[in-house]
DRENDRENLO-988837 format. One record per residue (C-alpha): x, y, z. Coordinates in steps of 0.02 Angstrom, whole numbers, plus 32768, in hexadecimal, padded with zeros to 4 digits. Layout:
// DRENDRENLO-988837
{c1 = X; c2 = Y; c3 = Z} .
...
This chain:
// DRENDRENLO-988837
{c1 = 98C9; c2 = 1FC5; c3 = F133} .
{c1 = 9992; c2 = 1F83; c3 = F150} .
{c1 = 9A1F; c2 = 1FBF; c3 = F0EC} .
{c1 = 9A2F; c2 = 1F1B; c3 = F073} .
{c1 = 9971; c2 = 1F3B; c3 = F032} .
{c1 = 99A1; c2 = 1FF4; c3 = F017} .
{c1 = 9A25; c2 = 1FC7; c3 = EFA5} .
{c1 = 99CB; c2 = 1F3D; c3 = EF49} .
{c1 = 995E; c2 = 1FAE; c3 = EF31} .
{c1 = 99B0; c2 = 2031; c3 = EEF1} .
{c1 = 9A07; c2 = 1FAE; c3 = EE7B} .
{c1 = 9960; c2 = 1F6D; c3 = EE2E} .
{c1 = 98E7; c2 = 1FE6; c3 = EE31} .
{c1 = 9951; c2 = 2083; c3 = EDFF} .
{c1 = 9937; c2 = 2030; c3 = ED30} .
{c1 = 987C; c2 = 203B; c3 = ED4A} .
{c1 = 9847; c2 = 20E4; c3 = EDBD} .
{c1 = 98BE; c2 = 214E; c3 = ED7F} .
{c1 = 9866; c2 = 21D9; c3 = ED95} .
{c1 = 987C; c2 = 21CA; c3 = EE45} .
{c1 = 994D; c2 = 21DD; c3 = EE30} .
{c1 = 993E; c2 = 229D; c3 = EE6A} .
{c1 = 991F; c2 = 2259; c3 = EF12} .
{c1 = 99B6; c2 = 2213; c3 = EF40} .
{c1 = 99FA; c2 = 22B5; c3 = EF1E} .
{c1 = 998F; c2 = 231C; c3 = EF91} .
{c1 = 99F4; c2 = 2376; c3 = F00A} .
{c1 = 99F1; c2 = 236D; c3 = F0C9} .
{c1 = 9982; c2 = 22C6; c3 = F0B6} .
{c1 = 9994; c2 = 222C; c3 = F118} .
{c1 = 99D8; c2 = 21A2; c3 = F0A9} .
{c1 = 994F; c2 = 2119; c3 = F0EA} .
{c1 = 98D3; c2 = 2193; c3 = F0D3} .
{c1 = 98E8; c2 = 21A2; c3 = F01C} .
{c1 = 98EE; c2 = 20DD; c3 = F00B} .
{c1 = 9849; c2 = 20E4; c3 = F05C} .
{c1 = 9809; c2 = 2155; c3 = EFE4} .
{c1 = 983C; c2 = 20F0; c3 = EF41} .
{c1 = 97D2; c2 = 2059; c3 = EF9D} .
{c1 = 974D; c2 = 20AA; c3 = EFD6} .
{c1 = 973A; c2 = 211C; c3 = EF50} .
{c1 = 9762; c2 = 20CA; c3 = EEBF} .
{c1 = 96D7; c2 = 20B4; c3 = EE21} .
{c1 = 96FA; c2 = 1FF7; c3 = EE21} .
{c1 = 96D2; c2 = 1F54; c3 = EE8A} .
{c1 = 9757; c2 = 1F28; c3 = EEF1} .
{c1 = 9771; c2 = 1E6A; c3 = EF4A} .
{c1 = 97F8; c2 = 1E3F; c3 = EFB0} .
{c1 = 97FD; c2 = 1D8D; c3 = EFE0} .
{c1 = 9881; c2 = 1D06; c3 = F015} .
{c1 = 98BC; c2 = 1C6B; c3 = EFDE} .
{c1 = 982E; c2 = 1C0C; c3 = F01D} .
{c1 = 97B2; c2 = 1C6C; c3 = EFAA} .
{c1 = 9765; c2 = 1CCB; c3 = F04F} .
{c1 = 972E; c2 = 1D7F; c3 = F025} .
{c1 = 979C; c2 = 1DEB; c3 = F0A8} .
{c1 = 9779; c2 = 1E9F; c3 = F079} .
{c1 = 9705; c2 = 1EE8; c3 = EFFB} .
{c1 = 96F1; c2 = 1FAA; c3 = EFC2} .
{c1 = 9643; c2 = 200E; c3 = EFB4} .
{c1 = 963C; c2 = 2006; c3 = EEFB} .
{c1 = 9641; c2 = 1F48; c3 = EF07} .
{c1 = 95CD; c2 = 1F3F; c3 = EF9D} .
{c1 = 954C; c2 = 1FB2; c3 = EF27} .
{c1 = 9564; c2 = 1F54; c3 = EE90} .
{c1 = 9536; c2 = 1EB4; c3 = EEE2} .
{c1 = 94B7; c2 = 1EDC; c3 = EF5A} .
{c1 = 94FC; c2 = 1EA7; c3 = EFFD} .
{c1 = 9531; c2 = 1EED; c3 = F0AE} .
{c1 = 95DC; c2 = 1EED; c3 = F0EB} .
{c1 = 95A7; c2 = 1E74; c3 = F170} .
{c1 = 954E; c2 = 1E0C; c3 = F0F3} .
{c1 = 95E1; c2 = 1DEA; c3 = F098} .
{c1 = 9686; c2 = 1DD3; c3 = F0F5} .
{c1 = 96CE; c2 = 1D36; c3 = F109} .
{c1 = 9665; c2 = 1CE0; c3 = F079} .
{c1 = 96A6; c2 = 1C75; c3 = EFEA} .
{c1 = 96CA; c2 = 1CE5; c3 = EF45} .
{c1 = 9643; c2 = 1C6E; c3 = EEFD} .
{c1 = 95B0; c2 = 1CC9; c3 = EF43} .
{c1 = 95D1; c2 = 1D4C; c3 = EEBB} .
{c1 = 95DD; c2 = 1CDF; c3 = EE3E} .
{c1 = 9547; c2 = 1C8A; c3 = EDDB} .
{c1 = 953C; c2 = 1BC1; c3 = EE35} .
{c1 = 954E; c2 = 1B6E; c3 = ED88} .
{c1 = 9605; c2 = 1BBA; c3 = ED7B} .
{c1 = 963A; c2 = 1B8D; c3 = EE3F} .
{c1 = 968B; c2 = 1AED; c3 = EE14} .
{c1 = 96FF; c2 = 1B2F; c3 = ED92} .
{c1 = 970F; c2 = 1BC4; c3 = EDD8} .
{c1 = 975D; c2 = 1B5B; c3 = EE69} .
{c1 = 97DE; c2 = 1B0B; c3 = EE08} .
{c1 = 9805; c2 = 1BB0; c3 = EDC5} .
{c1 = 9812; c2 = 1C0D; c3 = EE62} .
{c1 = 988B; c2 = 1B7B; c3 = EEB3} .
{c1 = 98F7; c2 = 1B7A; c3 = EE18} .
{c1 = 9920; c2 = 1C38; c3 = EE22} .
{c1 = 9943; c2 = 1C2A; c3 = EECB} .
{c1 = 99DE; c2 = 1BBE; c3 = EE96} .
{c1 = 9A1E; c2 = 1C14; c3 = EE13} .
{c1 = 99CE; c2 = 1CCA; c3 = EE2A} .
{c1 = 99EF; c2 = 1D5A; c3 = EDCB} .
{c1 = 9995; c2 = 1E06; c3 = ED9F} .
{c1 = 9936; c2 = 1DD7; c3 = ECFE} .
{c1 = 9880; c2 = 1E0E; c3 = ECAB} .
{c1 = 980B; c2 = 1D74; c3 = ECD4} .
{c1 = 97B3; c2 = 1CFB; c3 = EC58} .
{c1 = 9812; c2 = 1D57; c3 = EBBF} .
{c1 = 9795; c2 = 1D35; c3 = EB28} .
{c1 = 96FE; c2 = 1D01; c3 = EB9C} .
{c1 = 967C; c2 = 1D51; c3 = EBDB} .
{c1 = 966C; c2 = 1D6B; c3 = EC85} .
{c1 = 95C7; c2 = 1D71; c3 = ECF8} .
{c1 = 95CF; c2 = 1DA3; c3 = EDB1} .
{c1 = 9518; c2 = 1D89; c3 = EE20} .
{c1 = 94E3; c2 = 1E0B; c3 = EEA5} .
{c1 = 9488; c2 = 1DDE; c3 = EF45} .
{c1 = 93BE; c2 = 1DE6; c3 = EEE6} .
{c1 = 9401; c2 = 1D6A; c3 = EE5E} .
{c1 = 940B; c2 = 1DE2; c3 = EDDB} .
{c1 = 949E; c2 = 1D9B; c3 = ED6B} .
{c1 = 950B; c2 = 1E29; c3 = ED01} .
{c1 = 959F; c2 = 1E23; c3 = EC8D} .
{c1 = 964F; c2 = 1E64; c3 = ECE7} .
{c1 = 96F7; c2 = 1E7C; c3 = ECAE} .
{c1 = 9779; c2 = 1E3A; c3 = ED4A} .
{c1 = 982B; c2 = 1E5D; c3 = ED42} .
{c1 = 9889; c2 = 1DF5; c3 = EDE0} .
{c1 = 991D; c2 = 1E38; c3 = EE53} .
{c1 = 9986; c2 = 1DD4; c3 = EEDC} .
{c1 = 99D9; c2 = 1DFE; c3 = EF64} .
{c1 = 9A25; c2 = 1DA2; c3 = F01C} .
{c1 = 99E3; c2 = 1DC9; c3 = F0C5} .
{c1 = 9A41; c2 = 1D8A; c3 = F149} .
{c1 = 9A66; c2 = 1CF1; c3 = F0D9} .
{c1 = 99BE; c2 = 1CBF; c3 = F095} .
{c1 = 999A; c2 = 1CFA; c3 = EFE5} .
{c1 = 991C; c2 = 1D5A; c3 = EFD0} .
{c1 = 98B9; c2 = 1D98; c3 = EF22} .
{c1 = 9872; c2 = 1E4E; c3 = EEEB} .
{c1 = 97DA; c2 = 1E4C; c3 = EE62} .
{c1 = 97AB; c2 = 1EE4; c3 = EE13} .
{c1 = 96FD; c2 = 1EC8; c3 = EDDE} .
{c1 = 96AD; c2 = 1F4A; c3 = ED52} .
{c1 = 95F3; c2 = 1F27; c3 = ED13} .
{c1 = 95EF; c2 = 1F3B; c3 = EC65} .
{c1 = 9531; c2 = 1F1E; c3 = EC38} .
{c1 = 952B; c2 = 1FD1; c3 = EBF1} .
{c1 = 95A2; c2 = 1F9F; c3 = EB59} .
{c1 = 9571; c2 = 1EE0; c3 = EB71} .
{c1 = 94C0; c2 = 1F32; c3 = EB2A} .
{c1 = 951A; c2 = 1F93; c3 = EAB3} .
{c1 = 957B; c2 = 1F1E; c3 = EA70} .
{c1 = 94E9; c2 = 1EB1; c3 = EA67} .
{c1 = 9480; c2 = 1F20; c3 = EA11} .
{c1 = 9516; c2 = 1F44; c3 = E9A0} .
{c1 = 950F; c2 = 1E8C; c3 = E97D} .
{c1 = 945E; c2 = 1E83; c3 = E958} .
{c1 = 9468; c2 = 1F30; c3 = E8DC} .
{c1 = 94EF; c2 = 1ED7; c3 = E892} .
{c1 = 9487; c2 = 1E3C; c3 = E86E} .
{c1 = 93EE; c2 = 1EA6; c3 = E84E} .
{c1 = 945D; c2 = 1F06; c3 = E7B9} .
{c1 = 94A5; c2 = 1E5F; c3 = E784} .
{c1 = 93F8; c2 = 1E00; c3 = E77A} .
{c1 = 93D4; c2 = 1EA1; c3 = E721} .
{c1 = 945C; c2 = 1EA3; c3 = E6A7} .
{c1 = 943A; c2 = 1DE4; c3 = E68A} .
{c1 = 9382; c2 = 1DF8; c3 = E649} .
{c1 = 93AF; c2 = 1E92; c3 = E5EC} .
{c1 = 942D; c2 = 1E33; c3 = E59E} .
{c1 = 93B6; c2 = 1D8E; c3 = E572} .
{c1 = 9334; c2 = 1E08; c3 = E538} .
{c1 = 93AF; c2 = 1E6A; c3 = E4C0} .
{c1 = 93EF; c2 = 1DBF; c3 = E486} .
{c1 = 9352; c2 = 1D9D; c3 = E44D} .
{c1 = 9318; c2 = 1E3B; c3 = E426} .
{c1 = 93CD; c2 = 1E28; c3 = E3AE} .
{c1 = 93A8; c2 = 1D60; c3 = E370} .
{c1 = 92EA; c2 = 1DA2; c3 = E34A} .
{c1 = 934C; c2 = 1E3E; c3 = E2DD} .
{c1 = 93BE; c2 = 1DBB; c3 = E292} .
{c1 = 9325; c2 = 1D58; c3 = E265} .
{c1 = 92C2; c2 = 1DD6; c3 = E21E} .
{c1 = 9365; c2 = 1E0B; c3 = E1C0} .
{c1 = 936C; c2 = 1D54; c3 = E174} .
{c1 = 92D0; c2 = 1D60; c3 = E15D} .
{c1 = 92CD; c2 = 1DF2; c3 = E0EC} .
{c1 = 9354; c2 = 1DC2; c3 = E09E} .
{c1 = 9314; c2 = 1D16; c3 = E06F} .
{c1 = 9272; c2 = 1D90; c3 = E02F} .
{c1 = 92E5; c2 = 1DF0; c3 = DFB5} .
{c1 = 9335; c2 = 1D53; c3 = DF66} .
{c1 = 9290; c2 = 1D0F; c3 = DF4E} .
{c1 = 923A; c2 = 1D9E; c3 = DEF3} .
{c1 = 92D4; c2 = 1D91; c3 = DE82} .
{c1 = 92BE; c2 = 1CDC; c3 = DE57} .
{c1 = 920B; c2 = 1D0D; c3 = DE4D} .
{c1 = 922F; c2 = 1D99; c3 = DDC0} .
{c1 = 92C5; c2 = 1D2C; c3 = DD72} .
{c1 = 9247; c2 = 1C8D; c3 = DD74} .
{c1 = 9198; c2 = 1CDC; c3 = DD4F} .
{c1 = 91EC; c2 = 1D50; c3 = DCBB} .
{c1 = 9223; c2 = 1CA6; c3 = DC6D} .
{c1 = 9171; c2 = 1C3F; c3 = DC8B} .
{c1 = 910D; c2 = 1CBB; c3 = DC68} .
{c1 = 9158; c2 = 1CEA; c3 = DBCA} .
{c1 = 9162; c2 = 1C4C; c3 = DB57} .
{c1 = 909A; c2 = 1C34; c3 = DB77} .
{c1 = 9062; c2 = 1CFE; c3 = DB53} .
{c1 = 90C6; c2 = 1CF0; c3 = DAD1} .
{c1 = 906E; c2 = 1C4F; c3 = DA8F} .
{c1 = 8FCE; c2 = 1C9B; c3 = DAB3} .
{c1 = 8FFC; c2 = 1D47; c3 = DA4D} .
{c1 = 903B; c2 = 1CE2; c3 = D9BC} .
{c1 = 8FAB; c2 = 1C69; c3 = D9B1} .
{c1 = 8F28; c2 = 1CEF; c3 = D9B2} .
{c1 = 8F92; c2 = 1D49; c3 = D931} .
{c1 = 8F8B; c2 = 1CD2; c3 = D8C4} .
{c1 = 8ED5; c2 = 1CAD; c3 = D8EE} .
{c1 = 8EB8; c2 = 1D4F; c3 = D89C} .
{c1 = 8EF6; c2 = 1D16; c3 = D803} .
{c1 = 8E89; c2 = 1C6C; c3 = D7FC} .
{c1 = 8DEB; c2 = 1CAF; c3 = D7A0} .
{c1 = 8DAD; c2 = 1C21; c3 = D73F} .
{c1 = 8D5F; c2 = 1B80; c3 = D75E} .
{c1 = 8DF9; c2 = 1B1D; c3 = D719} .
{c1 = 8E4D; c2 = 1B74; c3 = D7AB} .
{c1 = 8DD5; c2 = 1B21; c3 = D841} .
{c1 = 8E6C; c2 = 1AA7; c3 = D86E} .
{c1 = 8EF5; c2 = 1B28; c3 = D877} .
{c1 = 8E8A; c2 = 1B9E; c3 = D8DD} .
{c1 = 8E68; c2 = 1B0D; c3 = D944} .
{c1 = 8F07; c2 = 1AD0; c3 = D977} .
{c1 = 8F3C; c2 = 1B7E; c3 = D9A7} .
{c1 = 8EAA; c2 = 1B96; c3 = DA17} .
{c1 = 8EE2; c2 = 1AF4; c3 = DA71} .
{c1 = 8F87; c2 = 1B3E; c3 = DA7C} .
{c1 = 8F26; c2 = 1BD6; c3 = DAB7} .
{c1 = 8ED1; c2 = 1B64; c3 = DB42} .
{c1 = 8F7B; c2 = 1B1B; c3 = DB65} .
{c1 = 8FE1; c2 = 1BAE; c3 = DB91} .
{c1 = 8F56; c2 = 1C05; c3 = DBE7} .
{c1 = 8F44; c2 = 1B60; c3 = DC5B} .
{c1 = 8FFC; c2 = 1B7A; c3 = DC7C} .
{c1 = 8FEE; c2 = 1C1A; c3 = DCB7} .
{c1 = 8F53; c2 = 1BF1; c3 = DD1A} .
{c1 = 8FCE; c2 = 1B60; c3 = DD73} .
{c1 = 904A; c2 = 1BEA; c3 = DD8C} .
{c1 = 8FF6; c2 = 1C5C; c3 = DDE9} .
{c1 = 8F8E; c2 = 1BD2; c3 = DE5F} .
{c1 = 9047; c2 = 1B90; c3 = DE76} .
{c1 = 9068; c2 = 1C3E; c3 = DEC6} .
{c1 = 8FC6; c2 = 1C47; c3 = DF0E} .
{c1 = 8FE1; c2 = 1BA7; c3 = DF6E} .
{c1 = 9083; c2 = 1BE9; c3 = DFB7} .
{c1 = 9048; c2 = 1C8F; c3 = DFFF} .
{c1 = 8FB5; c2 = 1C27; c3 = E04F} .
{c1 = 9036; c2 = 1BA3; c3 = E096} .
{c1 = 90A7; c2 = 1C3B; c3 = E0E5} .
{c1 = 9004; c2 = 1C97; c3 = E11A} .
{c1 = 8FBD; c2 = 1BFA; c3 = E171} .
{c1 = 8F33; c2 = 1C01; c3 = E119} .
{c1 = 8F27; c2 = 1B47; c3 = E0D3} .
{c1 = 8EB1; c2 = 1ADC; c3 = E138} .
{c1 = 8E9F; c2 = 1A23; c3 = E143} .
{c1 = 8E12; c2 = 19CD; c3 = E108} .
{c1 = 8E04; c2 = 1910; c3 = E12D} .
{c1 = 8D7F; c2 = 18AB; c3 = E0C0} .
{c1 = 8D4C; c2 = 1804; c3 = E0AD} .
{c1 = 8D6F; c2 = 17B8; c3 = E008} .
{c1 = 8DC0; c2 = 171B; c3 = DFA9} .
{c1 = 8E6A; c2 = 173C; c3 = DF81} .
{c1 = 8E70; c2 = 16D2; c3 = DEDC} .
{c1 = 8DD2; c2 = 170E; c3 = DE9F} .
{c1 = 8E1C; c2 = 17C4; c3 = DEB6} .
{c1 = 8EB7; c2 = 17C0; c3 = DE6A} .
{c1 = 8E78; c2 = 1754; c3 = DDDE} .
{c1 = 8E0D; c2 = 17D7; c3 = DDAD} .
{c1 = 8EA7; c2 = 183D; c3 = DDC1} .
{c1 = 8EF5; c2 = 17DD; c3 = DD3F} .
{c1 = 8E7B; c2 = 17E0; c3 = DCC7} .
{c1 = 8E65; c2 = 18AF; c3 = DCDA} .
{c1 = 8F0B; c2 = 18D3; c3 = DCBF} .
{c1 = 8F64; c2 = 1846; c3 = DC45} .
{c1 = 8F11; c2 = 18DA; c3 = DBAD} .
{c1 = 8FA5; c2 = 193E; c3 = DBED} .
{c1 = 9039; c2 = 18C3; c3 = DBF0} .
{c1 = 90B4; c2 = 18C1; c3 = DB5C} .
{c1 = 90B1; c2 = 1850; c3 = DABA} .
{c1 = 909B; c2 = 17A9; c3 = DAEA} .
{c1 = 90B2; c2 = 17B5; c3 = DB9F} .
{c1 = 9052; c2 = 1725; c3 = DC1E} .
{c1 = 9007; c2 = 173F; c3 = DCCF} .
{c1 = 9020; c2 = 1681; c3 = DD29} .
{c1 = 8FC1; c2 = 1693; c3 = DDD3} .
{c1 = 8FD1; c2 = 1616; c3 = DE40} .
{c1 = 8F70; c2 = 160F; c3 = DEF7} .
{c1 = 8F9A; c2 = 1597; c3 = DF9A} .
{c1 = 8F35; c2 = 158B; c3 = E035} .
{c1 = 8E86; c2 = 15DD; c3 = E06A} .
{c1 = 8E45; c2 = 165D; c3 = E00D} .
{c1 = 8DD9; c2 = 16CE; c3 = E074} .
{c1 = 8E3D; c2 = 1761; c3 = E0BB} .
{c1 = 8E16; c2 = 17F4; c3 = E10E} .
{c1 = 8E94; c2 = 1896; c3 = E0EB} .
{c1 = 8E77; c2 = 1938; c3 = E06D} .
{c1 = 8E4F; c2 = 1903; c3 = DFCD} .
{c1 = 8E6F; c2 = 19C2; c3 = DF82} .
{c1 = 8F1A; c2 = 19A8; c3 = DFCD} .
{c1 = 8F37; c2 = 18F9; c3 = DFA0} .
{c1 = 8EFA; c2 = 1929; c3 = DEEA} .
{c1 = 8F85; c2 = 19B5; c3 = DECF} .
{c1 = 8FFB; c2 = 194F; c3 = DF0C} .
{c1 = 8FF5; c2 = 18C5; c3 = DE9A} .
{c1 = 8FCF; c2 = 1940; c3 = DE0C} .
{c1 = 905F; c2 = 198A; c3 = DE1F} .
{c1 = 90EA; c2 = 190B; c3 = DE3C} .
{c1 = 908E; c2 = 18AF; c3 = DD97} .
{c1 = 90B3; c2 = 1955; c3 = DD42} .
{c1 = 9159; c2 = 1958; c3 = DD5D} .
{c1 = 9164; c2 = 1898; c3 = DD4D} .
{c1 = 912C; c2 = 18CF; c3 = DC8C} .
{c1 = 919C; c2 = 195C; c3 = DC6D} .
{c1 = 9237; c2 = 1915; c3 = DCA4} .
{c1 = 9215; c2 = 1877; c3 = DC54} .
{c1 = 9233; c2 = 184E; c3 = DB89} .
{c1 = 91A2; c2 = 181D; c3 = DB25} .
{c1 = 915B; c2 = 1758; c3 = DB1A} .
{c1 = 91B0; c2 = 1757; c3 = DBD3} .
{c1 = 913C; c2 = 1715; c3 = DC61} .
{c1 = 90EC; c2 = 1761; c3 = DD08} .
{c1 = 90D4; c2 = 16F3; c3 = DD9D} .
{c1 = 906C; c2 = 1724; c3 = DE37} .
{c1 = 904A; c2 = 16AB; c3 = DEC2} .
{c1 = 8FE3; c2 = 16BA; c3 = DF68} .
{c1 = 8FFF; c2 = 1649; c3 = DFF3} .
{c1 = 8F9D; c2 = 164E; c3 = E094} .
{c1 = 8FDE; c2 = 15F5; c3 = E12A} .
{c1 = 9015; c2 = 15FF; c3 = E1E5} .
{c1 = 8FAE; c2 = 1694; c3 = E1F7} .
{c1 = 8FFE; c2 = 16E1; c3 = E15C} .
{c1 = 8FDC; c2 = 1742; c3 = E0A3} .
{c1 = 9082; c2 = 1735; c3 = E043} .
{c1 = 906A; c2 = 1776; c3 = DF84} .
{c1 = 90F3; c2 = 1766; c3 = DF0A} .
{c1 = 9103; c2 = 17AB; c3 = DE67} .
{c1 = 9187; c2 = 1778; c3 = DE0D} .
{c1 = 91EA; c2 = 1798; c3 = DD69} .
{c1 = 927A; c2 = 176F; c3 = DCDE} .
{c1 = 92B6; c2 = 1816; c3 = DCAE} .
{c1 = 9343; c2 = 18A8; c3 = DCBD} .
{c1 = 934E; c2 = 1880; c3 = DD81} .
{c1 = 939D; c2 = 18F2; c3 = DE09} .
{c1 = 945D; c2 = 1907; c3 = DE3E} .
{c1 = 948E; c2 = 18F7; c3 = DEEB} .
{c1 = 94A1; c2 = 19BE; c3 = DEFD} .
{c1 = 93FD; c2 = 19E6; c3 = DEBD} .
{c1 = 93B1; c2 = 1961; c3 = DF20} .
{c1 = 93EA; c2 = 19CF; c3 = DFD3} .
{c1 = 9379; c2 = 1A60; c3 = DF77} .
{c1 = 92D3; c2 = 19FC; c3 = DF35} .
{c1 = 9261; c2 = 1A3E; c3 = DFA7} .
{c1 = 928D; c2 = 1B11; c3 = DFA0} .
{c1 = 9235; c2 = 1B94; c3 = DF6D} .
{c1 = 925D; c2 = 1BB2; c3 = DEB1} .
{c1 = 92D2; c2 = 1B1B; c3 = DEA3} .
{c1 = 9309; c2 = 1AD8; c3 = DDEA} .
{c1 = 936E; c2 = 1A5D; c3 = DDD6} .
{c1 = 941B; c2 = 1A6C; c3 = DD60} .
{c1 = 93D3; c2 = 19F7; c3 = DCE9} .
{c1 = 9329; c2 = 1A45; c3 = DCE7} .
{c1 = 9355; c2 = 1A9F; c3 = DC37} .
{c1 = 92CC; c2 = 1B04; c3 = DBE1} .
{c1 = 9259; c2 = 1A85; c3 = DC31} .
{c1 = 91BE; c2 = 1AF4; c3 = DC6A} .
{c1 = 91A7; c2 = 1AFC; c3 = DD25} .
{c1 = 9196; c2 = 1B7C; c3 = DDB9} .
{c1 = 91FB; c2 = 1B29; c3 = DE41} .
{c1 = 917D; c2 = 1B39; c3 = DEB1} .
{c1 = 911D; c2 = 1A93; c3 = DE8C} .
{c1 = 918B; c2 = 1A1E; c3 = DF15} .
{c1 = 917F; c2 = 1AA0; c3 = DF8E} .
{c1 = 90CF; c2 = 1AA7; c3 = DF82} .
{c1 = 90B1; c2 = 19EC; c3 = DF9A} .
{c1 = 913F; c2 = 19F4; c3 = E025} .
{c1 = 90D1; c2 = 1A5C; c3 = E07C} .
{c1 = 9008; c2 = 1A11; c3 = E057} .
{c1 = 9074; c2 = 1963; c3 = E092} .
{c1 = 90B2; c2 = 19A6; c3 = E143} .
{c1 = 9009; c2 = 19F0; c3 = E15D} .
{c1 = 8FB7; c2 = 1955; c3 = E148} .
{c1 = 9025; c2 = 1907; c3 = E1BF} .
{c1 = 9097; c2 = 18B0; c3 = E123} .
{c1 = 9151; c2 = 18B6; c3 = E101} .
{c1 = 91A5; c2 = 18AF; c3 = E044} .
{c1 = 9226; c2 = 1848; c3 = E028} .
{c1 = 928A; c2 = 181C; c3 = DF66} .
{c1 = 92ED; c2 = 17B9; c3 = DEFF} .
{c1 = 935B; c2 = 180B; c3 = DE79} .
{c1 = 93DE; c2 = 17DF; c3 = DE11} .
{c1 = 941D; c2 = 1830; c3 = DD65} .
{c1 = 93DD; c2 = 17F4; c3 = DCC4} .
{c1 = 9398; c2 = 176B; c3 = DD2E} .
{c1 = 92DA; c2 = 17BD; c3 = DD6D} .
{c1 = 92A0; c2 = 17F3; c3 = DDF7} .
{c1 = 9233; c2 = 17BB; c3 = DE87} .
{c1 = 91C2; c2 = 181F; c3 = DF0B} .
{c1 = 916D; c2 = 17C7; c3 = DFB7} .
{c1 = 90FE; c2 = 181E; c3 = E016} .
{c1 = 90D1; c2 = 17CA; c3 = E0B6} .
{c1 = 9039; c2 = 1806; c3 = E124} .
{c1 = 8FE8; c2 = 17C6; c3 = E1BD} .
{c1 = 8F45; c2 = 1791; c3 = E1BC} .
């Protein structure tokens, strides 16, 4: 090996095999002899080629890490070491540093592959040194594999996505684990305000009626004589009265705890629509105030099939409050229609009538409105038919204005 590759190499490879710096100062050693030995020996690929991209000298580390013979390779494009899908860039590359060479790590921020003689492709790091022989430039690669940290970097990688796919579903599951908490929370809360409306609303209803009953039997007690028949009668029907309020009462709450439980089942019938609610009419018109009127008026066919129990508590209940919101000598109005496929009962009537704030709260558990007064009522009655409506595939819809009545439609699909 000439003088001019000693130095280049001692230029170039003296950054990367340090540990070979002793040499030089070995005494009594021949100078070419220790060049030889950073070449030969050194514990990286080594490729000297010139400007035409012709291998010219290659060490044993390099011959080792890509499989080939001496003979084998001398005098062969740099391209034979390189995978073929890279050769034509790797051209323009190679003729472009010839121009304007320069020592310099190669493909900064790429990554690198090298092929040996079986195939077998592998990741390298190549750093690139120049120097002139007898006027043509020539090129020095120092070629390290580096598929041992390639795989650890790799497998880095994959940990890394491993811990962050990880992390993700640990994260979605305590989300939910937190929104179910926050739920449950809401839940619980929404439990405690209710069993304080319940004590606040049942400690009112269920007063004014024990205390009729306790009076009325009271003064039972004192009716003795014949004379008295009358009296003792209209305090048993106030007797009758109160306890049927308390008996609506408690099936109000009933029906709620069966609605949250799930336990309310529909039960579709066949039956004539005007003939039921007629009969309706006539069962309870006994329990409207003074002077109050039913008017019932029916459009359309008249067989339907849906729950009658349902259907029945429905209009029993918006006719109730129809009553007790209503003044005295006022009128009722229901109306069916059937059409397109459609049930739509309205009950309609001319009394107290809902503000526009209540109105947001009609359908809630407990609900009064602001202008309900000392009128009797659990709150729970709207709710109720809210719910017997969306089971039977229905919606509620109303009408309300102050002093001015109120209207309820309830639409179903037949």
């Amino acid at each position: 090996m000439n003088r001019n590759l000693a130095g280049l190499l001692i230029r170039f490879l003296i950054e990367f095999i340090g540990k070979f710096a002793h040499i030089f100062f070995m005494p009594n050693t021949n100078e070419s002899y220790r060049y030889e030995a950073l070449f030969n020996h050194a514990s990286m690929g080594i490729v000297v080629m010139n400007s035409e991209g012709t291998i010219q000298s290659v060490n044993p580390f390099a011959l080792k890490l890509f499989g080939y013979t001496i003979e084998e390779i001398i005098d062969k494009p740099i391209e034979v070491l390189i995978p073929k899908r890279y050769h034509h860039k790797h051209v323009d590359h190679r003729e472009e540093y010839v121009h304007n060479p320069k020592s310099r790590p190669m493909g900064v921020g790429m990554d690198l592959y090298a092929v040996k003689k079986n195939g077998t492709e592998f990741p390298v790091e190549v750093s690139l040194g120049n120097y002139q022989n007898n006027g043509d430039k020539n090129a020095i690669a120092f070629i390290s594999d580096i598929s041992v940290r390639k795989k650890a970097e790799n497998d880095i990688v994959k940990l890394n996505d491993e811990l962050e796919a990880t992390v993700q579903q640990r994260t979605k599951a305590l989300k939910k684990t937190l929104h179910q908490l926050e739920i449950a929370l809401e839940k619980e809360k929404e439990l405690g305000e209710l069993k304080s409306r319940f004590v606040s609303m049942a400690s009112h209803e269920f007063r004014t009626p024990l205390s009729t009953v306790l009076s009325s039997t009271y003064l039972i007690e004192k009716y003795t004589t014949t004379e008295d028949q009358p009296k003792r009668e209209k305090h048993l029907q106030r007797i009758i009265s109160s306890v049927k309020m308390l008996t609506d009462i408690l099936n109000d709450f009933l029906s709620v705890g069966k609605i949250e439980e799930g336990k309310i089942q529909v039960r579709p019938e066949q039956f004539n629509i005007r003939e039921f609610i007629t009969a309706i009419t006539s069962e309870i018109k006994h329990n409207l105030k003074k002077d109050q009127n039913i008017l019932y008026h029916h459009t359309g066919n008249t067989e339907v099939c849906m729950d009658g129990s349902m259907l029945k508590h429905i209009i029993l209940n918006l006719v109730s409050n129809a009553s007790k919101f209503s003044p005295e000598t006022s009128d009722i109005e229901i109306k069916t229609v059937i059409q397109d496929q459609q049930i739509v009962l309205s009950v309609k009537d001319h009394g107290i009538g809902i503000s526009k704030e209540d109105q947001k709260h009609l359908m809630e558990r407990f609900f009064r409105g602001t202008n309900a007064g000392n009128i009797q009522g659990t709150g729970l009655g709207l709710h109720i038919i809210s719910k017997y409506a969306e089971l039977m595939n229905g919606t509620i819809e109303y009408n309300s204005e102050l002093e001015k009545g109120t209207e309820f439609i309830v639409t179903f699909k037949s």
